[in-house]
C-alpha positions as CSV (number, residue, x, y, z in Angstrom):
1,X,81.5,18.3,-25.5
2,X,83.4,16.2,-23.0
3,X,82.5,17.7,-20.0
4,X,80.5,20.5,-18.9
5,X,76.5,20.9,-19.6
6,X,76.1,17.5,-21.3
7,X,75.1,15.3,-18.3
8,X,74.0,12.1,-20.2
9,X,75.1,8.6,-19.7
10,X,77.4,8.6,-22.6
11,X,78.8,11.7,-21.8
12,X,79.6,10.2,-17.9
13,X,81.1,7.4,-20.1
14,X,83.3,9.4,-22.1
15,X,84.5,11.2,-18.7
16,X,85.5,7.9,-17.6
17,X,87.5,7.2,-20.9
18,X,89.3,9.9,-20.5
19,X,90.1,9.5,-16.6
20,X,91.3,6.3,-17.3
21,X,93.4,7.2,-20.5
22,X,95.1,9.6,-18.2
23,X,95.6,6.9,-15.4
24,X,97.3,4.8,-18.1
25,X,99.5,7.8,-19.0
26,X,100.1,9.1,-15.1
27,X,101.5,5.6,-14.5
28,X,103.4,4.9,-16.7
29,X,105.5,8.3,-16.2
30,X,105.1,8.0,-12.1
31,X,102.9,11.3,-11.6
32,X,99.9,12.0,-10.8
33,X,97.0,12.2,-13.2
34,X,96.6,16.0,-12.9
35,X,100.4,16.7,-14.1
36,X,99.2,14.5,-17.1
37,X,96.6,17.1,-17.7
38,X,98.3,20.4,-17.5
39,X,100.9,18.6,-19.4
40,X,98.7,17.7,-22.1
41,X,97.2,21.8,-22.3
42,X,101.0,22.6,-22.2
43,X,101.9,21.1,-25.4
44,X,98.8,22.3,-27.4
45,X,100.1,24.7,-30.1
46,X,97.4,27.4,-29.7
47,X,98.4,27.6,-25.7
48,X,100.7,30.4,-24.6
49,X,100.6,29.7,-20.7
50,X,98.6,28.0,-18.0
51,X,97.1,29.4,-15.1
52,X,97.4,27.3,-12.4
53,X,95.6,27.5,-8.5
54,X,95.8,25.2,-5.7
55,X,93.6,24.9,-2.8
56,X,97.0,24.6,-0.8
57,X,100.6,24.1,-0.6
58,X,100.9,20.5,-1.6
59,X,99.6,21.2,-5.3
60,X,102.6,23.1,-5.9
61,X,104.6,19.5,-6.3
62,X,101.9,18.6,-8.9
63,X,102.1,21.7,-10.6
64,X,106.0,21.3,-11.0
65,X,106.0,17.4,-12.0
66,X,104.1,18.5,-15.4
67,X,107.2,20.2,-16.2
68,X,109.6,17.4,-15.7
69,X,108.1,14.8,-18.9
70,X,106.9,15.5,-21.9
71,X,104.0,13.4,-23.1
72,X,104.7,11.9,-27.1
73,X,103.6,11.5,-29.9
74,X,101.3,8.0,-29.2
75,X,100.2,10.1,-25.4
76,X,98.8,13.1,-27.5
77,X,97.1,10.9,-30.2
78,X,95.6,8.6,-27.1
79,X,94.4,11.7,-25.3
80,X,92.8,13.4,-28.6
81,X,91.5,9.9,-29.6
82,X,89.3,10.1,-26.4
83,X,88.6,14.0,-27.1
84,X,87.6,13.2,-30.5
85,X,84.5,11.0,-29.4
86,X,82.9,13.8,-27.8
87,X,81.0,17.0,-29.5
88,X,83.5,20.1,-29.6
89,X,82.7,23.0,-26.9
90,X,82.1,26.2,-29.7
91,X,81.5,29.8,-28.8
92,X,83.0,32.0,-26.2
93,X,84.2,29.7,-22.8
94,X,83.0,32.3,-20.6
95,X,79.5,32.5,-21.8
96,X,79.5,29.1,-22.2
97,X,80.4,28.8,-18.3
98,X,78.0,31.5,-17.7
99,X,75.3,29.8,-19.3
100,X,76.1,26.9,-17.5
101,X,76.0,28.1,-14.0
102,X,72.7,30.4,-14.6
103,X,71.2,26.8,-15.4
104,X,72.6,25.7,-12.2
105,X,74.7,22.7,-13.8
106,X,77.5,22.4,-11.3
């Protein structure tokens, strides 16, 4: 798993992997890191929509930028090369998160 219960070094490592993948990404295409992201869950074949909340009215901008690009080919394989070095989340997400907060890993 990428993120969520795995709190180990290498885990923290991979995190920072990703971010920085991202970064690369978000640069080059003049948004911000975030509009990389929902980008990236936009394109994935099994995805029908994506849910998104802001804390205010200034994410809306970030929001809209993921639909302005489209990430290729070599941005996909990047981004799942990084996925790929970290152990697949299996199971139901919601029991997953459940069992995650009842531990109290925030």
């Amino acid at each position: 798993m990428l993120i969520g219960t795995d709190t180990s070094p290498e885990a923290s490592l991979r995190v920072q992997e990703l971010l920085a993948c991202l970064r690369k990404i978000a640069d080059r295409y003049g948004v911000p890191l975030a509009s990389v992201a929902i980008r990236w869950t936009l394109q994935q074949p099994e995805v029908a929509a994506v849910v998104l909340g802001g804390r205010d009215a200034s994410h809306i901008e970030t929001f809209l930028l993921a639909y302005r690009f489209r990430l290729t080919g070599d941005d996909m394989n990047a981004i799942a090369a990084v996925l790929a070095k970290g152990r697949p989340v299996s199971g139901d997400r919601t029991e997953n998160e459940q069992s995650r907060l009842s531990a109290g890993v925030q």
